[in-house]
N, CA, C and O atoms as CSV, one atom per row, in Angstrom:
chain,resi,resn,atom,element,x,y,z
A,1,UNK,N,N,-19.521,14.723,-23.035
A,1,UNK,CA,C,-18.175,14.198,-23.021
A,1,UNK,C,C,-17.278,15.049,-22.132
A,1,UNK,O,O,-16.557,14.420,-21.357
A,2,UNK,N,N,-17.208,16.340,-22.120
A,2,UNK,CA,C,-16.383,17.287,-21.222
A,2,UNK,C,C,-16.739,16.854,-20.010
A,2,UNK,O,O,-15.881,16.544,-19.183
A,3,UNK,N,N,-17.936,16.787,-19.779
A,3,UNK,CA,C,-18.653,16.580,-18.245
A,3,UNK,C,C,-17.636,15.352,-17.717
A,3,UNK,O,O,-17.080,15.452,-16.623
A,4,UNK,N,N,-17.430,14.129,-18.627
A,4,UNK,CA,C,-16.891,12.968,-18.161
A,4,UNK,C,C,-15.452,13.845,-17.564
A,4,UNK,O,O,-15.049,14.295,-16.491
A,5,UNK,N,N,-15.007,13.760,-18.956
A,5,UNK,CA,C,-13.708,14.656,-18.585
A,5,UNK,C,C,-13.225,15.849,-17.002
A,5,UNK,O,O,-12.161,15.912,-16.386
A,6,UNK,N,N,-13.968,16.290,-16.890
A,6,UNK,CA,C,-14.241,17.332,-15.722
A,6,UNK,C,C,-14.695,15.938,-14.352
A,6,UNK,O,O,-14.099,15.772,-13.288
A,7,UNK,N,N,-15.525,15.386,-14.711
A,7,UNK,CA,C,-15.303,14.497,-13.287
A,7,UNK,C,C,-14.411,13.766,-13.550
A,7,UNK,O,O,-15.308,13.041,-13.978
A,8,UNK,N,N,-13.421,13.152,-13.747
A,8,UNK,CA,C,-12.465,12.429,-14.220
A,8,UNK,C,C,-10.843,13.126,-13.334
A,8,UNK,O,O,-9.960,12.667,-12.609
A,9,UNK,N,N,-11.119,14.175,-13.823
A,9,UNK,CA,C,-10.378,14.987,-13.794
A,9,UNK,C,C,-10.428,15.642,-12.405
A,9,UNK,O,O,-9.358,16.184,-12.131
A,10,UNK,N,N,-11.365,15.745,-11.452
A,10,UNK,CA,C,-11.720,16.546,-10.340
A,10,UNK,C,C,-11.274,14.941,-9.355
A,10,UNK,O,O,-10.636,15.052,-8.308
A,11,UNK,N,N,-11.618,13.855,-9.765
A,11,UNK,CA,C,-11.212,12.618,-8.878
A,11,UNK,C,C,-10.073,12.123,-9.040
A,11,UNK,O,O,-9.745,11.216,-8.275
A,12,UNK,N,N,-9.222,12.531,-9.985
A,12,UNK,CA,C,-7.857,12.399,-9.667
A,12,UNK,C,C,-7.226,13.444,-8.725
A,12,UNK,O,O,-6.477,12.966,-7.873
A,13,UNK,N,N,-7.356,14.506,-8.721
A,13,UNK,CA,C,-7.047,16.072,-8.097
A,13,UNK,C,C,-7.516,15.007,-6.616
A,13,UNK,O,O,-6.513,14.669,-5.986
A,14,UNK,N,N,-8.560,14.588,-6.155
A,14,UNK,CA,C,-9.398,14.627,-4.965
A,14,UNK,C,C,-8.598,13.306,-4.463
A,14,UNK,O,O,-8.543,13.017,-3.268
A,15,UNK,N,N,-8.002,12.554,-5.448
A,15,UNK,CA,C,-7.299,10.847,-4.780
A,15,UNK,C,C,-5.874,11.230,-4.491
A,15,UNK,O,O,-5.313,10.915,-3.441
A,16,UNK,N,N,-5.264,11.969,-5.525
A,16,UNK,CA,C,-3.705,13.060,-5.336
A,16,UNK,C,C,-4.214,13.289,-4.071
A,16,UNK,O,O,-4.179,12.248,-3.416
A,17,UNK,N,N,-4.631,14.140,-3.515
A,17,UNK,CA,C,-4.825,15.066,-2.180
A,17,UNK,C,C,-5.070,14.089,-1.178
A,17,UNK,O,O,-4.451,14.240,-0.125
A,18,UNK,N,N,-5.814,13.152,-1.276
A,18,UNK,CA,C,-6.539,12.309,-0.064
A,18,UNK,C,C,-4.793,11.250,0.183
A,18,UNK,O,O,-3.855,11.507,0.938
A,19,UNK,N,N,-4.911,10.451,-0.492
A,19,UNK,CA,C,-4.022,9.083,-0.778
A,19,UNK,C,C,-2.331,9.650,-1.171
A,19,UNK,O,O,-1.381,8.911,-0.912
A,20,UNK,N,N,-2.158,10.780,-1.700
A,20,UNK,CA,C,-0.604,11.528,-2.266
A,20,UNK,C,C,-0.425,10.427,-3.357
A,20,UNK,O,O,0.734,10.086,-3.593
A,21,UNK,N,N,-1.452,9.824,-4.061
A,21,UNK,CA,C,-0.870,9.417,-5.651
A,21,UNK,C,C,-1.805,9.301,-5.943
A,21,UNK,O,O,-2.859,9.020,-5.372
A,22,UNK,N,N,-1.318,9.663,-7.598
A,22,UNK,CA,C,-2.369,9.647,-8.714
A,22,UNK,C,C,-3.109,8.452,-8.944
A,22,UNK,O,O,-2.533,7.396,-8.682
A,23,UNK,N,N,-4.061,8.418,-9.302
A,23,UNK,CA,C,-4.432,7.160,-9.507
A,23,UNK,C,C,-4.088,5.802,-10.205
A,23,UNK,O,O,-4.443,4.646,-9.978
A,24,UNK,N,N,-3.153,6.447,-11.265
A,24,UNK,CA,C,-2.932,5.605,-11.837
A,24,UNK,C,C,-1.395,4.823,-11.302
A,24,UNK,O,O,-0.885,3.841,-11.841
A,25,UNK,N,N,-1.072,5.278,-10.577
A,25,UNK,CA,C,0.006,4.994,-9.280
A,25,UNK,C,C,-0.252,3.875,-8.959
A,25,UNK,O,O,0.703,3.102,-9.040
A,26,UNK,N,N,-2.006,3.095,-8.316
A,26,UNK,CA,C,-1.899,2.547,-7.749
A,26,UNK,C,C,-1.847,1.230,-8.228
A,26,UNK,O,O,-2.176,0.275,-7.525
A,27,UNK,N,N,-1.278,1.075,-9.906
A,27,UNK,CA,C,-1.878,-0.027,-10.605
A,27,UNK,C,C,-0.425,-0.143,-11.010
A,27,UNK,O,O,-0.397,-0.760,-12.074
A,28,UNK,N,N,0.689,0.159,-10.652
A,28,UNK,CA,C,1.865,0.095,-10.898
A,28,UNK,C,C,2.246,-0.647,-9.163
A,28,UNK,O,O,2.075,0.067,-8.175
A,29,UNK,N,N,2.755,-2.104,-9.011
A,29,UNK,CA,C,3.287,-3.024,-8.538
A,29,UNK,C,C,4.423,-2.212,-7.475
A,29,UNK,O,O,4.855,-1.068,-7.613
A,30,UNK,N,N,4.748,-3.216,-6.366
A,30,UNK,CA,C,6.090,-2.851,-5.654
A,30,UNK,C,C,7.466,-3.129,-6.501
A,30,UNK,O,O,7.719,-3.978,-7.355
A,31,UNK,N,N,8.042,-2.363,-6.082
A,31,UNK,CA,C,9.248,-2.561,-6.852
A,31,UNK,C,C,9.825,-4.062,-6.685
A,31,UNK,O,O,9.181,-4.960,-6.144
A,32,UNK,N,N,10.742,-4.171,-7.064
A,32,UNK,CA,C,11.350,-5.720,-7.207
A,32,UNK,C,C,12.093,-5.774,-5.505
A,32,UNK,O,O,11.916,-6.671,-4.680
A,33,UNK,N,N,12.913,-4.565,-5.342
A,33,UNK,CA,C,13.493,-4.426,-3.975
A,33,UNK,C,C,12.484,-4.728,-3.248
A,33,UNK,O,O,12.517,-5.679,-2.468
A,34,UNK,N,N,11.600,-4.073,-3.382
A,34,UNK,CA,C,10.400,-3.805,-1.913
A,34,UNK,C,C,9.907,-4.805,-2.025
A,34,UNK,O,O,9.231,-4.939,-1.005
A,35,UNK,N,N,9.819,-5.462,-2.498
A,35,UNK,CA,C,9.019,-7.479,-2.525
A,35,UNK,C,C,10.267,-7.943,-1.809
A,35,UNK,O,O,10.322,-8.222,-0.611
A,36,UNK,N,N,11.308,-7.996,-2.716
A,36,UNK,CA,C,12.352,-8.811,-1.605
A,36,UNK,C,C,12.453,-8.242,0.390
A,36,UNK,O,O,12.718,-8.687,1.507
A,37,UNK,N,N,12.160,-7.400,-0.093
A,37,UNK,CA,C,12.666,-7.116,1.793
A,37,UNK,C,C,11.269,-7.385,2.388
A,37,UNK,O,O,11.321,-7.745,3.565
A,38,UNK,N,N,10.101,-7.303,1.888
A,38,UNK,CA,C,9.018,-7.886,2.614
A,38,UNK,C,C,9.316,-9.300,2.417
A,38,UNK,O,O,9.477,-9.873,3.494
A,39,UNK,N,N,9.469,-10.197,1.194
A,39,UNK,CA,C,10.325,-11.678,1.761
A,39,UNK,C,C,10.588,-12.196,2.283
A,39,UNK,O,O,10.140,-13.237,2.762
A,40,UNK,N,N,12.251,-11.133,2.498
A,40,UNK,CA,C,13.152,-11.567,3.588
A,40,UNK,C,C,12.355,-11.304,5.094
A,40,UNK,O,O,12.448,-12.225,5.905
A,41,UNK,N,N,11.666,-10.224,5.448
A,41,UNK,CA,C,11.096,-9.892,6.962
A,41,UNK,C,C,9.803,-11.074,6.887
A,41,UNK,O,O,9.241,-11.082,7.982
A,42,UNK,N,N,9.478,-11.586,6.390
A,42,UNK,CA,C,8.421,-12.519,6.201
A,42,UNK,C,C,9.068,-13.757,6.503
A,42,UNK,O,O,8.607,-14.496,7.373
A,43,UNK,N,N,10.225,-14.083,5.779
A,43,UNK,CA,C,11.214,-15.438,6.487
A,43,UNK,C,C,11.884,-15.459,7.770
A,43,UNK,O,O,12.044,-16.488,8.428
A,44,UNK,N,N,12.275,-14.291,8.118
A,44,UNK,CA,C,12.497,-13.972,9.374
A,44,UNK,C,C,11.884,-14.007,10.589
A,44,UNK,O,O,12.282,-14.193,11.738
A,45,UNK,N,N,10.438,-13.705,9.897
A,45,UNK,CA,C,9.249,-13.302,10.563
A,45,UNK,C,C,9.901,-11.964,11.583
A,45,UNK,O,O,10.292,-12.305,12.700
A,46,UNK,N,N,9.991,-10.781,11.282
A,46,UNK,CA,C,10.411,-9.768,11.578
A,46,UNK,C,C,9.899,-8.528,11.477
A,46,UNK,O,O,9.884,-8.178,10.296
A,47,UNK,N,N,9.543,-7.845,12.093
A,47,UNK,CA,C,8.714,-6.046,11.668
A,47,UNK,C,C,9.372,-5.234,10.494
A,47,UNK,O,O,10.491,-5.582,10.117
A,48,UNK,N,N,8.875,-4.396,10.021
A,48,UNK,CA,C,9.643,-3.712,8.878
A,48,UNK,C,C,10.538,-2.890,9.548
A,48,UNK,O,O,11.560,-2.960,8.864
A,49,UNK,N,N,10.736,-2.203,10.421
A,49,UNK,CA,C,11.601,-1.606,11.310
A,49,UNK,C,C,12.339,-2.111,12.475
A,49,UNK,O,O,12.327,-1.579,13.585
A,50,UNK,N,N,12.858,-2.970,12.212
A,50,UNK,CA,C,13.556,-4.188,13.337
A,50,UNK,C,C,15.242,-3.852,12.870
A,50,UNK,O,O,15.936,-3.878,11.853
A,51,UNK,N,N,15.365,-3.540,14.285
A,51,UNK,CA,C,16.957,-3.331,14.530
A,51,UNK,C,C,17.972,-4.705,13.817
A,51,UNK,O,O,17.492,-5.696,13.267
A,52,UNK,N,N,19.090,-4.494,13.964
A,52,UNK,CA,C,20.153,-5.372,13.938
A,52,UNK,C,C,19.863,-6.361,14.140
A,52,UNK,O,O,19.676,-7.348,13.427
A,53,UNK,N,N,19.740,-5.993,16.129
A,53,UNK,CA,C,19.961,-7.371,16.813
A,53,UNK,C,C,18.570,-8.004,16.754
A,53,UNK,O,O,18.639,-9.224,16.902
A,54,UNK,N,N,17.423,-7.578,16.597
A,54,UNK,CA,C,16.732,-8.141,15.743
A,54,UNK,C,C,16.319,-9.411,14.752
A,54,UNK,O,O,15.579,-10.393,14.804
A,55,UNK,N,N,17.064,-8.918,14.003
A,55,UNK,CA,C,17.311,-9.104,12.553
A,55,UNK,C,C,18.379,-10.575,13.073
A,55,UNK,O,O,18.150,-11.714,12.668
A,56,UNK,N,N,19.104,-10.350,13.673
A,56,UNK,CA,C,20.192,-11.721,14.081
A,56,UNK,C,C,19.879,-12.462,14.712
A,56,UNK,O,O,20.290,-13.622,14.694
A,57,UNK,N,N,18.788,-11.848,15.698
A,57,UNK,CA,C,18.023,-13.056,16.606
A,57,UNK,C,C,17.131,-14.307,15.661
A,57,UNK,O,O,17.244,-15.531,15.590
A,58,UNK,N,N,16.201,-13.282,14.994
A,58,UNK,CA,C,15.759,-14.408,14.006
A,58,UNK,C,C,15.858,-14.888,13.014
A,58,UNK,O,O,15.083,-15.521,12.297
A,59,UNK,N,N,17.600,-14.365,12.883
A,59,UNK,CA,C,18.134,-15.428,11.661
A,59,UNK,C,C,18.094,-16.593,12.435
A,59,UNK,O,O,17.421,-17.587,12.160
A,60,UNK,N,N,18.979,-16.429,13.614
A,60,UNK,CA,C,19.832,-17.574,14.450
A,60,UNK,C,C,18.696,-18.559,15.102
A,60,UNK,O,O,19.006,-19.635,15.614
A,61,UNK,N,N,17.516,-18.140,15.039
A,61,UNK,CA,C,16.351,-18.900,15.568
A,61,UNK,C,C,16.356,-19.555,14.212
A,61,UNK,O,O,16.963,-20.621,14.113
A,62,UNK,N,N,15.717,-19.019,13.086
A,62,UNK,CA,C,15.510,-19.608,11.511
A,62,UNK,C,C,16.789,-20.938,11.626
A,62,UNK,O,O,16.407,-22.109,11.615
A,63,UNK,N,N,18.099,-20.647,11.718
A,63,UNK,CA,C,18.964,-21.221,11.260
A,63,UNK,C,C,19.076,-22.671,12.188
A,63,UNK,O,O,19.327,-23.867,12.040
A,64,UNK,N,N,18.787,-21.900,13.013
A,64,UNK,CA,C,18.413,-23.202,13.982
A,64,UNK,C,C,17.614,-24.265,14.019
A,64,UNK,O,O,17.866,-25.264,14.693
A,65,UNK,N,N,16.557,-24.116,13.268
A,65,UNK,CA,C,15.153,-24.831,12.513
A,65,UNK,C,C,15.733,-25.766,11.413
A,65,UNK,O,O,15.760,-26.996,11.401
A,66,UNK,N,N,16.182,-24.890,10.509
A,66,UNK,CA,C,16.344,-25.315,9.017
A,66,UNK,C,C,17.806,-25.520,8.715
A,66,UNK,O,O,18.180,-25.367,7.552
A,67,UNK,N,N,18.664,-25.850,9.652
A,67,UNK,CA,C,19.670,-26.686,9.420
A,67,UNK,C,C,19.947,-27.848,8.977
A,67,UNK,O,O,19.449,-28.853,9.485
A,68,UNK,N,N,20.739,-27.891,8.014
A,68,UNK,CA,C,20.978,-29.688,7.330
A,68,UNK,C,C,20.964,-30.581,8.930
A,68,UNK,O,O,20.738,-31.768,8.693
A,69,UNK,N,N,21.093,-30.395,10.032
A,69,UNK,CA,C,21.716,-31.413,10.882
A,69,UNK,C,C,20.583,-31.228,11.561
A,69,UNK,O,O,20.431,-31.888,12.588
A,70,UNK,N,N,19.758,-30.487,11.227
A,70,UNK,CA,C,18.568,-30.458,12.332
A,70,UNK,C,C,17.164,-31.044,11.340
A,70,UNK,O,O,16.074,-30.861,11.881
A,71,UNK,N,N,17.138,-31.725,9.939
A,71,UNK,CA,C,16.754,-31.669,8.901
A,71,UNK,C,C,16.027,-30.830,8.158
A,71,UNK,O,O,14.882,-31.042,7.759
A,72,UNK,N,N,16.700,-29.850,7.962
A,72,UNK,CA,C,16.599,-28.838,6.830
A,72,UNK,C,C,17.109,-29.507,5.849
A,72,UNK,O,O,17.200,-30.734,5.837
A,73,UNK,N,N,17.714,-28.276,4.386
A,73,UNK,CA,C,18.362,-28.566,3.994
A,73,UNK,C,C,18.950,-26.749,3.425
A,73,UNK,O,O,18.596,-25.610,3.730
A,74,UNK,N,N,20.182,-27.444,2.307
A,74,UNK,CA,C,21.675,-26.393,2.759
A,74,UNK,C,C,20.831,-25.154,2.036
A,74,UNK,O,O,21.285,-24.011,2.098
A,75,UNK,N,N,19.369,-25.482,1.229
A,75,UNK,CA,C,18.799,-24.180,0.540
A,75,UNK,C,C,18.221,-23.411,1.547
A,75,UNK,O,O,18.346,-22.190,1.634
A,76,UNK,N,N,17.596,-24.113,2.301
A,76,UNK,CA,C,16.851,-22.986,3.288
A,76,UNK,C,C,17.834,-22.333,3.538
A,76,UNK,O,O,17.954,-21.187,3.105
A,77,UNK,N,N,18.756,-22.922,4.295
A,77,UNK,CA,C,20.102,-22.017,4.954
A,77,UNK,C,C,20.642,-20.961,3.890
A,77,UNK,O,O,20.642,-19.772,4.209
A,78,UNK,N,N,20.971,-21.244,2.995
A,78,UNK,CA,C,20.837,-19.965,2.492
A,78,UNK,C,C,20.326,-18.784,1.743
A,78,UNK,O,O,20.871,-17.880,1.109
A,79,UNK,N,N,18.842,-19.158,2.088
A,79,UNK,CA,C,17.393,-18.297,1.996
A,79,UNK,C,C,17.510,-17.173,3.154
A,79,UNK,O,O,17.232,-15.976,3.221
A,80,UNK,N,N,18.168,-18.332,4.210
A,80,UNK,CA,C,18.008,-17.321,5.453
A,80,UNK,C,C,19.368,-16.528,5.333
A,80,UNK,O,O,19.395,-15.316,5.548
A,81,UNK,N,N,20.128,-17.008,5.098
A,81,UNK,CA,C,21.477,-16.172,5.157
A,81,UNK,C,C,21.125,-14.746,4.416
A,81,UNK,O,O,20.985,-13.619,4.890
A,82,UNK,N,N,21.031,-15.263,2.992
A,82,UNK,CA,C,20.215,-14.034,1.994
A,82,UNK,C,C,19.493,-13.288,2.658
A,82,UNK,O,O,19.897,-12.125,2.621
A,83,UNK,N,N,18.047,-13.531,3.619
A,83,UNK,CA,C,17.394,-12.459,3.574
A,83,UNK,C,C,18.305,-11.851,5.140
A,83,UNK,O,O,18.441,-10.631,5.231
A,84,UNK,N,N,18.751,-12.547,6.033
A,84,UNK,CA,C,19.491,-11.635,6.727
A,84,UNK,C,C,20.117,-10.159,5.851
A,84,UNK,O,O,19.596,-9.047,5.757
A,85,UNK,N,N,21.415,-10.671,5.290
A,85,UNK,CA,C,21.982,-10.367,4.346
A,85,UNK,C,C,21.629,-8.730,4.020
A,85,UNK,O,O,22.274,-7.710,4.260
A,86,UNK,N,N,20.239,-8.960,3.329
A,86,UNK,CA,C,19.661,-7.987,2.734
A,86,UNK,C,C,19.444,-6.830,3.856
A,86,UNK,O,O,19.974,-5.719,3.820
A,87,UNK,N,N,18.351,-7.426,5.096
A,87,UNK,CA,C,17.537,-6.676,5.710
A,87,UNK,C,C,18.925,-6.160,6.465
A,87,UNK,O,O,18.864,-4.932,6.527
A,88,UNK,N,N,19.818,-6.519,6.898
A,88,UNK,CA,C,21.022,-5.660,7.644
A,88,UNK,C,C,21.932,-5.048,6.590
A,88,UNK,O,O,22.970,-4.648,7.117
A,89,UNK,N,N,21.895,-4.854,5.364
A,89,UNK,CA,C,22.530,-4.079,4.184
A,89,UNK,C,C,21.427,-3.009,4.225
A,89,UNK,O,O,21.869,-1.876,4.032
A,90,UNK,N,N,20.268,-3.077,4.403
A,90,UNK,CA,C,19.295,-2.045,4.418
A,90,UNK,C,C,19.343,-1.192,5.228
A,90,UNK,O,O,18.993,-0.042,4.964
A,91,UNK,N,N,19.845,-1.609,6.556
A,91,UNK,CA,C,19.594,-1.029,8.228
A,91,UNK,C,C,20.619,0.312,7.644
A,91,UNK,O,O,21.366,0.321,6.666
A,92,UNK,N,N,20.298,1.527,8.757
A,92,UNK,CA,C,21.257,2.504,8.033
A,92,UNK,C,C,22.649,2.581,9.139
A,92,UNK,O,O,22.675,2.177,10.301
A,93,UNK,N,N,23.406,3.026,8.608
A,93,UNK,CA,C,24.830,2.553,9.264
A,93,UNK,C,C,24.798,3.644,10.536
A,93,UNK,O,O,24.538,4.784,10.153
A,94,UNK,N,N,24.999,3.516,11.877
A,94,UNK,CA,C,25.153,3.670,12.959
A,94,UNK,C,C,26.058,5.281,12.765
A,94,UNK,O,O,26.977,5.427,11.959
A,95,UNK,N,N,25.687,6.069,13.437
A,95,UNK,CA,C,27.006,7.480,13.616
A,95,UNK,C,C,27.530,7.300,14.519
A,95,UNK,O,O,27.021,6.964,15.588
A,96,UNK,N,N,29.164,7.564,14.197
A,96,UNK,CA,C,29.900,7.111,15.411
A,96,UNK,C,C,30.340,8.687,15.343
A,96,UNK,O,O,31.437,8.834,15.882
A,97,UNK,N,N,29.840,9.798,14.878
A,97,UNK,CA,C,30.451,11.427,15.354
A,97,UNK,C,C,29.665,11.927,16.566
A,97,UNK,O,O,29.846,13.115,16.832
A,98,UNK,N,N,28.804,11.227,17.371
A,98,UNK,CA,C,28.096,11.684,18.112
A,98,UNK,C,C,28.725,11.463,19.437
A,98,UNK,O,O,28.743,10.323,19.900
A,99,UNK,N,N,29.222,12.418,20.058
A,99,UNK,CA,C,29.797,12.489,21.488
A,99,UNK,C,C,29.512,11.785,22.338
A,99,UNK,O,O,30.024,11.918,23.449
């Protein structure tokens, strides 16, 4: 029984070190945030590190698709508004102290 214990114990130490989480880390889900912003970059169709203008290009492409007048309707539109929304509330705010 120790023996179990001792390898048990030596492959968590060895998955910590390899991977930087415990094992039992990996059976605990993305957060609720981190699903939404993969979502929103998924409706966008957008990289996880995509600038602003980015981020506005393929709303304004999206919005352009899924407009009531283009036959969408007014939910998509504001699926897309939302995940804009989000992914540029995320972006980090610009320094304007830099000379």
């Amino acid at each position: 029984m120790w023996k179990f214990a001792l390898i048990a114990l030596l492959a968590s130490l060895a998955c910590k070190l390899v991977f930087g989480k415990w094992p039992w880390q990996f059976a605990q889900g993305k957060s609720t945030r981190a699903q939404a912003l993969f979502k929103a970059r998924k409706l966008l169709g957008v990289r996880e590190n995509a600038t602003r203008q980015e981020v506005l290009h393929a709303h304004k492409q999206l919005i352009a698709m899924v407009h009531p007048d283009k036959g969408g309707t007014s939910e998509q539109v504001h699926e897309a508004n939302a995940a804009r929304d989000l992914l540029i509330n995320e972006l980090p705010y610009p320094s304007h102290d830099k000379p």
